[in-house]
Backbone as CSV, one residue per row, in Angstrom:
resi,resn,N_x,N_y,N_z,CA_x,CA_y,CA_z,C_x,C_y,C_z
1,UNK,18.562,-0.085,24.462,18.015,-0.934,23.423,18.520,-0.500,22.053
2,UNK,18.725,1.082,21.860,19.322,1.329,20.120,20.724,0.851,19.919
3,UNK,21.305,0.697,21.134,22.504,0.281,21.013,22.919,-1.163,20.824
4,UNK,21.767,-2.108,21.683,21.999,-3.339,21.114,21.465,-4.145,19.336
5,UNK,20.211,-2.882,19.133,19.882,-3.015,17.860,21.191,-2.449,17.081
6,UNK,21.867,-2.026,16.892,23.409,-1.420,16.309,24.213,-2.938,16.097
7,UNK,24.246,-3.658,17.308,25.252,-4.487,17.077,24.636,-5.750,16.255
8,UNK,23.288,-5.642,15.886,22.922,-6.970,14.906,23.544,-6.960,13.770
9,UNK,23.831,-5.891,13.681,24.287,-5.374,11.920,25.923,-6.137,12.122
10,UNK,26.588,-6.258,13.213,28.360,-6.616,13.667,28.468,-7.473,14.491
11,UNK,27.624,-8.223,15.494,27.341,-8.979,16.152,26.724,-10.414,15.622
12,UNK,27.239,-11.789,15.129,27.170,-12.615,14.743,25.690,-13.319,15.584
13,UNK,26.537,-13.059,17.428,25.443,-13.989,18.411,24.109,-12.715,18.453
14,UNK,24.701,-11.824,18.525,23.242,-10.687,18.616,22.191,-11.124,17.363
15,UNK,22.770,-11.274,16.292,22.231,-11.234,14.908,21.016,-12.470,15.314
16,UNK,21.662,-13.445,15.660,21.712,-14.768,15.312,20.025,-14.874,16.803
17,UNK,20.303,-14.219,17.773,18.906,-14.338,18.588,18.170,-13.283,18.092
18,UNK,18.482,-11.785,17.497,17.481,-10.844,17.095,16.530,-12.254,16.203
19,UNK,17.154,-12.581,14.784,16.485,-14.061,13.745,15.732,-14.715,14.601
20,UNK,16.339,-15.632,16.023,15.498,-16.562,16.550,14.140,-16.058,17.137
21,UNK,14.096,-15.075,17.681,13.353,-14.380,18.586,11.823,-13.806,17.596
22,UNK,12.535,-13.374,16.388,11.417,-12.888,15.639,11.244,-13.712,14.295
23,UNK,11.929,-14.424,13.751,11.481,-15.321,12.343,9.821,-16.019,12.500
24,UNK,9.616,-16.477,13.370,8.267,-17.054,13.041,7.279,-16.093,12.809
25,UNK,7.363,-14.743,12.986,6.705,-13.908,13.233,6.786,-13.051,11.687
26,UNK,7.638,-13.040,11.904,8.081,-12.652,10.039,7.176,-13.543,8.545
27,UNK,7.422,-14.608,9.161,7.538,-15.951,8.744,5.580,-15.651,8.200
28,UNK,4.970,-15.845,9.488,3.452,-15.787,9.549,3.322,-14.158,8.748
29,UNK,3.711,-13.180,8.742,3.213,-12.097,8.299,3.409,-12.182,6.711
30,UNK,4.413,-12.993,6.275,4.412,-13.328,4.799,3.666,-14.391,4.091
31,UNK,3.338,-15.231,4.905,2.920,-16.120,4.629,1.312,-15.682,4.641
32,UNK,0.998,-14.788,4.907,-0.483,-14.468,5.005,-0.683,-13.493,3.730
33,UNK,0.886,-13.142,3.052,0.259,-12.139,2.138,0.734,-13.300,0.711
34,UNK,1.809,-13.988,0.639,2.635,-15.049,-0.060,1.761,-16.576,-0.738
35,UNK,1.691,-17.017,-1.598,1.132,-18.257,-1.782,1.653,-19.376,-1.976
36,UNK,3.066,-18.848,-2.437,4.136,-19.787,-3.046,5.369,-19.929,-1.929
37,UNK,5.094,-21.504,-1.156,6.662,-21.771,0.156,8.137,-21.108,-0.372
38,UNK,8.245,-21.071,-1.982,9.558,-20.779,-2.281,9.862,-19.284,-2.042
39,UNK,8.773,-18.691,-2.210,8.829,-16.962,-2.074,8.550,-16.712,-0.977
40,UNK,7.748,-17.618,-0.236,7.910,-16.860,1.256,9.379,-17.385,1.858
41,UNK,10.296,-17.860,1.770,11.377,-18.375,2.032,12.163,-17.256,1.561
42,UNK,11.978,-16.834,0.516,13.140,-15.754,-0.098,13.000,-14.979,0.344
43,UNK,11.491,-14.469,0.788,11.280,-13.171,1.180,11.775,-13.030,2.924
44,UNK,11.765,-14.298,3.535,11.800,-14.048,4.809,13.886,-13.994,5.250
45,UNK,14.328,-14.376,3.743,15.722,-14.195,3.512,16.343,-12.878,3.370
46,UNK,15.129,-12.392,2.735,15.871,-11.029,2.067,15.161,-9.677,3.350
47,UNK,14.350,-9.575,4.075,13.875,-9.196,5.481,15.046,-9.189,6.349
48,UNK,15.405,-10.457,6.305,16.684,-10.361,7.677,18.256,-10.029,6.976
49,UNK,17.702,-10.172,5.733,19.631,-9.269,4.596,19.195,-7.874,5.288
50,UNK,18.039,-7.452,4.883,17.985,-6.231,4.792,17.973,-5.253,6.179
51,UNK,17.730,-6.640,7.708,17.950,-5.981,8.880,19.702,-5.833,8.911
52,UNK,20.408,-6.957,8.514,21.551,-6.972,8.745,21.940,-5.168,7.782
53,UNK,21.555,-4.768,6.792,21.849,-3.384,6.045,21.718,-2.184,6.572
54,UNK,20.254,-2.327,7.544,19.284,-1.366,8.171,19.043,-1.268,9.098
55,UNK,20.535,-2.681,10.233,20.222,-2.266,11.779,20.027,-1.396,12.596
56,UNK,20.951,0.062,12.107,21.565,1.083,12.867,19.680,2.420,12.720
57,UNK,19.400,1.656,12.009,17.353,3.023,11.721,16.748,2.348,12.824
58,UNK,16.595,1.648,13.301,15.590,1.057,14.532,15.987,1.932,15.754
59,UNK,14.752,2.384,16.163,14.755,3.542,17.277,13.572,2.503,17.853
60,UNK,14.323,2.454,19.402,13.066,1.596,20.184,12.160,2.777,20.731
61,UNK,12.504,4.068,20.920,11.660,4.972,21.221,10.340,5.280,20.565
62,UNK,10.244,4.662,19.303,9.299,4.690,18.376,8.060,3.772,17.871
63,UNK,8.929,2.488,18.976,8.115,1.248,18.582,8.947,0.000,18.555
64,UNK,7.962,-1.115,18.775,8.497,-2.383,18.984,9.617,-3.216,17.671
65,UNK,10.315,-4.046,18.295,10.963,-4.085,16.957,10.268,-5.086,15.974
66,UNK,9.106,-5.740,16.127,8.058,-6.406,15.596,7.315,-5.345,14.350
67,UNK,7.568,-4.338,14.728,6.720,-3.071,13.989,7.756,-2.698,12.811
68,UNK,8.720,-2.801,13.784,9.775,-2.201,12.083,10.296,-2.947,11.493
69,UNK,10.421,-4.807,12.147,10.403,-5.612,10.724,9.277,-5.901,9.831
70,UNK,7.865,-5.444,10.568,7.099,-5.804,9.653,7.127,-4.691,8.411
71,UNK,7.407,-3.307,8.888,7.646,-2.484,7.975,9.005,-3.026,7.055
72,UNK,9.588,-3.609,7.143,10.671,-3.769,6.667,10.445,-4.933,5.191
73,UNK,9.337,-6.146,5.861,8.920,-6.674,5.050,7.990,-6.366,4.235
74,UNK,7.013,-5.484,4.067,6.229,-4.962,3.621,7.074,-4.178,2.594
75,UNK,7.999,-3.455,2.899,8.493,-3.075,1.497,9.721,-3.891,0.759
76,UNK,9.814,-5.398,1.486,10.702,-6.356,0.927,9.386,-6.631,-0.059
77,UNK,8.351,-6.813,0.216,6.993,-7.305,-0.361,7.040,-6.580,-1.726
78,UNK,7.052,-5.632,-1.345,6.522,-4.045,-2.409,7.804,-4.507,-3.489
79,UNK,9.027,-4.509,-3.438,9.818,-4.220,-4.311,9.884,-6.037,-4.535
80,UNK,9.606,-6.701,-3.870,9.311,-8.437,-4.603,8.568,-8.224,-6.189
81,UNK,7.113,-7.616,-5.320,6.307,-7.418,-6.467,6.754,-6.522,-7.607
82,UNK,7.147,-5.670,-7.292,8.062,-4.537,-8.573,8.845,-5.609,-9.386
83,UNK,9.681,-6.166,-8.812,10.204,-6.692,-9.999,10.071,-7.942,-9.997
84,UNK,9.610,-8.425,-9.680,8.272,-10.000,-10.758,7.603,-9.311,-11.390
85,UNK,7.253,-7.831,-11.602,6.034,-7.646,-12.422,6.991,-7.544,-13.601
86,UNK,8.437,-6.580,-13.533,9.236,-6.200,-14.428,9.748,-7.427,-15.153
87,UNK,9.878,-8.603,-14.493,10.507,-9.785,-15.311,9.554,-10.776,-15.780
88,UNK,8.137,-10.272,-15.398,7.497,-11.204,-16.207,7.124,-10.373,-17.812
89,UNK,7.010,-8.960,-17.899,7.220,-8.525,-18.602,8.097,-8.542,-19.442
90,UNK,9.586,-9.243,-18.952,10.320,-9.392,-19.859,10.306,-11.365,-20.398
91,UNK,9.925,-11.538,-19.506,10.079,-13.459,-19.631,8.591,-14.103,-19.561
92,UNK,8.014,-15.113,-19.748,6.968,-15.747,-19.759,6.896,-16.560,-18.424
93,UNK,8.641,-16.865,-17.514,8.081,-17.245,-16.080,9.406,-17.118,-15.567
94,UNK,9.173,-16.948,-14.325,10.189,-16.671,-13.396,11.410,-17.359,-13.020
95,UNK,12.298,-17.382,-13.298,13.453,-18.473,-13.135,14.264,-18.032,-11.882
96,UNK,15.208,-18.841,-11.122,16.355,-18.909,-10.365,15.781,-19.101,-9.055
97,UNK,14.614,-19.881,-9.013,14.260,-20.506,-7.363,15.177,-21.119,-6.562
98,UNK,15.464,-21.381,-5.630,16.584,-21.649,-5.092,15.481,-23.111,-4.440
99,UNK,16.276,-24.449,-4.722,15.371,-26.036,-4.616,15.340,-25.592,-2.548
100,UNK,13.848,-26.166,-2.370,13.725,-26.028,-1.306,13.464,-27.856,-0.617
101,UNK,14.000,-28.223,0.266,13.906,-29.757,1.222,12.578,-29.863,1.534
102,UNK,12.079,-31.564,1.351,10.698,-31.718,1.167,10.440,-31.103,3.302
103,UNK,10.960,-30.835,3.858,10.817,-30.558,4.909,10.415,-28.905,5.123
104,UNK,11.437,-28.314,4.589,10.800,-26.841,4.009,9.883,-26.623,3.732
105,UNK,9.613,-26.921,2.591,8.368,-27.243,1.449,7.092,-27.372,2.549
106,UNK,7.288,-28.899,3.166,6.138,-28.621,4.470,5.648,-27.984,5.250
107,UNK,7.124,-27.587,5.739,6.199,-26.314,7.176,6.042,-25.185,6.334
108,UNK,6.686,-24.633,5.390,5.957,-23.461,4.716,4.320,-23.561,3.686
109,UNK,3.989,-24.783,3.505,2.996,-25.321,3.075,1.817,-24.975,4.150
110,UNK,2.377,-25.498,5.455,1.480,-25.705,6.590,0.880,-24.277,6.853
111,UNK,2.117,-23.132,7.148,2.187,-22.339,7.177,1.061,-21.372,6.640
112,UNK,1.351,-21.304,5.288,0.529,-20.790,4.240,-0.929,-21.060,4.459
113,UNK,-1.335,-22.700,4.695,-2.920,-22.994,5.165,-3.055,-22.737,5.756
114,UNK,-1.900,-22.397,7.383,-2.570,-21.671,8.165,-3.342,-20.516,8.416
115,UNK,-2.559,-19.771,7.100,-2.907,-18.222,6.967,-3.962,-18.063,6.397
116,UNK,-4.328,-18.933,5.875,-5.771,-19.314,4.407,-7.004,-17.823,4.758
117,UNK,-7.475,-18.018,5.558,-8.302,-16.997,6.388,-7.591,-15.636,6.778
118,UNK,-6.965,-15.425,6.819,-6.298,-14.283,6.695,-5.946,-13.631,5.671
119,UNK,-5.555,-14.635,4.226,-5.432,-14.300,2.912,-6.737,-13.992,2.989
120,UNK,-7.820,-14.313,2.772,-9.562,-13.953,2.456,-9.738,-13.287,3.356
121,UNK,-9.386,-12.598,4.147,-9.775,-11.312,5.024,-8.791,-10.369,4.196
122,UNK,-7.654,-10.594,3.269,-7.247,-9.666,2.665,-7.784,-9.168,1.969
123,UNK,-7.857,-10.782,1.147,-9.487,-10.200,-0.570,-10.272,-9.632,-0.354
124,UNK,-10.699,-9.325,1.016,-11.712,-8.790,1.397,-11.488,-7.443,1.588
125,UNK,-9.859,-6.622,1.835,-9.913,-5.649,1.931,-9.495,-5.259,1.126
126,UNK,-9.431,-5.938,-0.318,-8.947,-5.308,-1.179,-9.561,-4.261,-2.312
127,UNK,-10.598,-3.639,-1.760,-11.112,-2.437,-2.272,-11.036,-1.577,-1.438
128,UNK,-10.415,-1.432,-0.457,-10.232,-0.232,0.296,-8.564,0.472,-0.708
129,UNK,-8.676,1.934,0.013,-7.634,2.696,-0.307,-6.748,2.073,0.162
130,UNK,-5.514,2.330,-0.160,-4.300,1.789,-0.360,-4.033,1.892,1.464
131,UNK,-3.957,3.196,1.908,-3.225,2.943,3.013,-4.476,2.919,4.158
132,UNK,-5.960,3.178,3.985,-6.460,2.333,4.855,-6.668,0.891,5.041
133,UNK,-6.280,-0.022,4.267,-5.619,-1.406,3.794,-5.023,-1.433,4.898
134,UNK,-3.566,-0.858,4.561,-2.129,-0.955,5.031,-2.691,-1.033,6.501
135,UNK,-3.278,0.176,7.234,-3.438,-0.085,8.007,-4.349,-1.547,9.097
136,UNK,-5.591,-1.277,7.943,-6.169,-2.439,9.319,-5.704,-3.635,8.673
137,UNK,-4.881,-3.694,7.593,-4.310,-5.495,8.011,-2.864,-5.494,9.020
138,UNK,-2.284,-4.677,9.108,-1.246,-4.332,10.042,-2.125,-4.385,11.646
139,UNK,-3.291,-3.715,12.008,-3.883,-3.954,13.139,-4.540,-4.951,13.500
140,UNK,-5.730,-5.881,12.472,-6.261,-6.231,12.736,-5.901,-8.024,12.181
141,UNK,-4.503,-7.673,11.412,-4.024,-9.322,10.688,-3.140,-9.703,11.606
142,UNK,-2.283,-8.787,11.757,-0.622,-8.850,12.112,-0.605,-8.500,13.648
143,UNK,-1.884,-8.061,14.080,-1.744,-7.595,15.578,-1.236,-6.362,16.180
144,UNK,-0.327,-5.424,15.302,0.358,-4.338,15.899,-0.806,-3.109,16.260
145,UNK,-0.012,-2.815,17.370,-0.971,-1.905,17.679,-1.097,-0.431,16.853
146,UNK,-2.123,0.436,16.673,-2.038,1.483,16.038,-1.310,2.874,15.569
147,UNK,-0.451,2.457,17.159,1.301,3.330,16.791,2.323,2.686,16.577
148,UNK,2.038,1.584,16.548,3.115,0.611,16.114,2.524,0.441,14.474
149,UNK,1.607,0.582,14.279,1.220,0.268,12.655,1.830,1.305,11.999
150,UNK,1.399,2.493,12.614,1.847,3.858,11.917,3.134,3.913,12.160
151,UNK,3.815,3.090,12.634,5.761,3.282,12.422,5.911,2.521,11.306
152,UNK,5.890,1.242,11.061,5.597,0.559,10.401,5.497,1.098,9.287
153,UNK,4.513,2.068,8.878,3.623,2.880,7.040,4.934,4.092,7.445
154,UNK,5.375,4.595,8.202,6.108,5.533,8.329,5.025,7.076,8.466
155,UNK,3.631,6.650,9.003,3.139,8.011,9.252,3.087,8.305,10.857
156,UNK,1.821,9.596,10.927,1.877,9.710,12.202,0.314,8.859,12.879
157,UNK,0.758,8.960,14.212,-0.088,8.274,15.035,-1.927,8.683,14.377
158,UNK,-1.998,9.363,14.468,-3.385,10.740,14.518,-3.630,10.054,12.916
159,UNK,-3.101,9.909,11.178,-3.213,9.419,10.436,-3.563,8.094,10.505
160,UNK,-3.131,6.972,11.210,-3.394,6.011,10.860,-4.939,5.419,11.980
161,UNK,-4.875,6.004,13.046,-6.610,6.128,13.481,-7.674,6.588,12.909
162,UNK,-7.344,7.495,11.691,-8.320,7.970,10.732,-8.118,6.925,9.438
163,UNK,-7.229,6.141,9.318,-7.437,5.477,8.398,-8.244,4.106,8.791
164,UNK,-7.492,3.681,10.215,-8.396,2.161,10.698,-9.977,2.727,11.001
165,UNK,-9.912,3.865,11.004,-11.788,3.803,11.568,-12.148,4.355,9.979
166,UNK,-11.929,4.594,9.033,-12.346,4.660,7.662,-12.589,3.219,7.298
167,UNK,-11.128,2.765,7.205,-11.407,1.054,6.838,-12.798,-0.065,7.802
168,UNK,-12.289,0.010,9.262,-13.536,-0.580,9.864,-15.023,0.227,9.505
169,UNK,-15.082,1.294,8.822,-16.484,1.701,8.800,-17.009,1.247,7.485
170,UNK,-16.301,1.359,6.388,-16.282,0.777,5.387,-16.413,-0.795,5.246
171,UNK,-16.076,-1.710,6.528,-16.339,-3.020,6.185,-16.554,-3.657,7.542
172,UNK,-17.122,-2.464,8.131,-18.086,-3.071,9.243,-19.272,-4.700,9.315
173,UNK,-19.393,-4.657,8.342,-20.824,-5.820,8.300,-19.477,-7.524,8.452
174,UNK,-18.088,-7.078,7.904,-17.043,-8.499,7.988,-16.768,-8.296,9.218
175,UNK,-16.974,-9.602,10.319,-16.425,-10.093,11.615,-15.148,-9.912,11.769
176,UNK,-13.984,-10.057,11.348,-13.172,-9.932,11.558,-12.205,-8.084,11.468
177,UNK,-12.875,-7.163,11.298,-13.045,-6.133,11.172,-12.734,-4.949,12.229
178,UNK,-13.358,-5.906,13.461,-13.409,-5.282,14.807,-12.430,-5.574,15.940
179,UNK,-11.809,-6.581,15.366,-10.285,-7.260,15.618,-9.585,-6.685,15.953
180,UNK,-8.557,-6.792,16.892,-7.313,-6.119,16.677,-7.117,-4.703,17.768
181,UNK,-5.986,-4.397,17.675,-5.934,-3.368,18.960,-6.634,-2.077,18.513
182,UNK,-7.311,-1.216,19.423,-7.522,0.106,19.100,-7.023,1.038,19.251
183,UNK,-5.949,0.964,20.298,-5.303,1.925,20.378,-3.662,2.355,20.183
């Protein structure tokens, strides 16, 4: 398996089913953190630039490859936000959207409502610490399991079970809380 993850990075047809196989999946994990179809579009652009950069780090010994694009997007996320914060600081609004087809526009629209409830299970965790966050929306939003989350944050297994049972104890009384894999 590390060897066929190698050839996405040089492999046109490899590339081209690693994208088919996992984009919707990408797709939904941005769209649950994203509000705007044009940025979840860029972002789910710049995720698969950045597998094509970063094929040859995926170790299947470590975890699914669902786990390390979501890690992958998560810090496509992180450095999105870094610099929109830096250029709104410099500009009053964001320029160079790339025009999206009223067809686009739709299913990433759809998309986005789909996630609606998942965004408000975010707001909801958004007073927790930073990386007990990280974790139970990675377990309990995104589905990965708890060593697959912790590949993902880049910690160890044993860390991120002390962070999902911090976070679920902390917001035990929200239903959606108890979600998600435990182990």
């Amino acid at each position: 398996m590390l060897r066929k993850r190698a050839t996405i990075a040089t492999d046109p047809v490899a590339f081209e089913a690693f994208y088919r196989r996992h984009v919707d999946a990408v797709t939904r994990f941005l769209a649950r953190r994203v509000n705007d179809p044009h940025d979840v579009a860029d972002l789910v652009a710049e995720v698969f630039v950045a597998v094509l950069d970063s094929g040859r780090t995926y170790r299947a010994e470590l975890g699914s490859e669902i786990a390390w694009l979501y890690g992958i997007a998560r810090k496509t996320i992180s450095a999105e936000r870094r610099r929109a914060f830096k250029q709104h600081r410099l500009t009053d609004r964001v320029s160079g959207r790339r025009p999206l087809d009223t067809d686009d526009l739709a299913r990433l629209e759809e998309r986005i409502d789909a996630e609606r409830h998942a965004r408000q299970a975010l707001e909801a965790m958004a007073g927790l610490p930073d990386g007990e966050r990280a974790v139970l929306e990675l377990v309990v939003l995104d589905r990965l399991t708890v060593a697959e989350a912790a590949l993902a944050l880049g910690i160890r297994q044993g860390a991120a079970k002390v962070r999902l049972h911090r976070a679920r104890r902390t917001l035990r009384s929200l239903p959606f809380v108890m979600d998600g894999a435990s182990g």
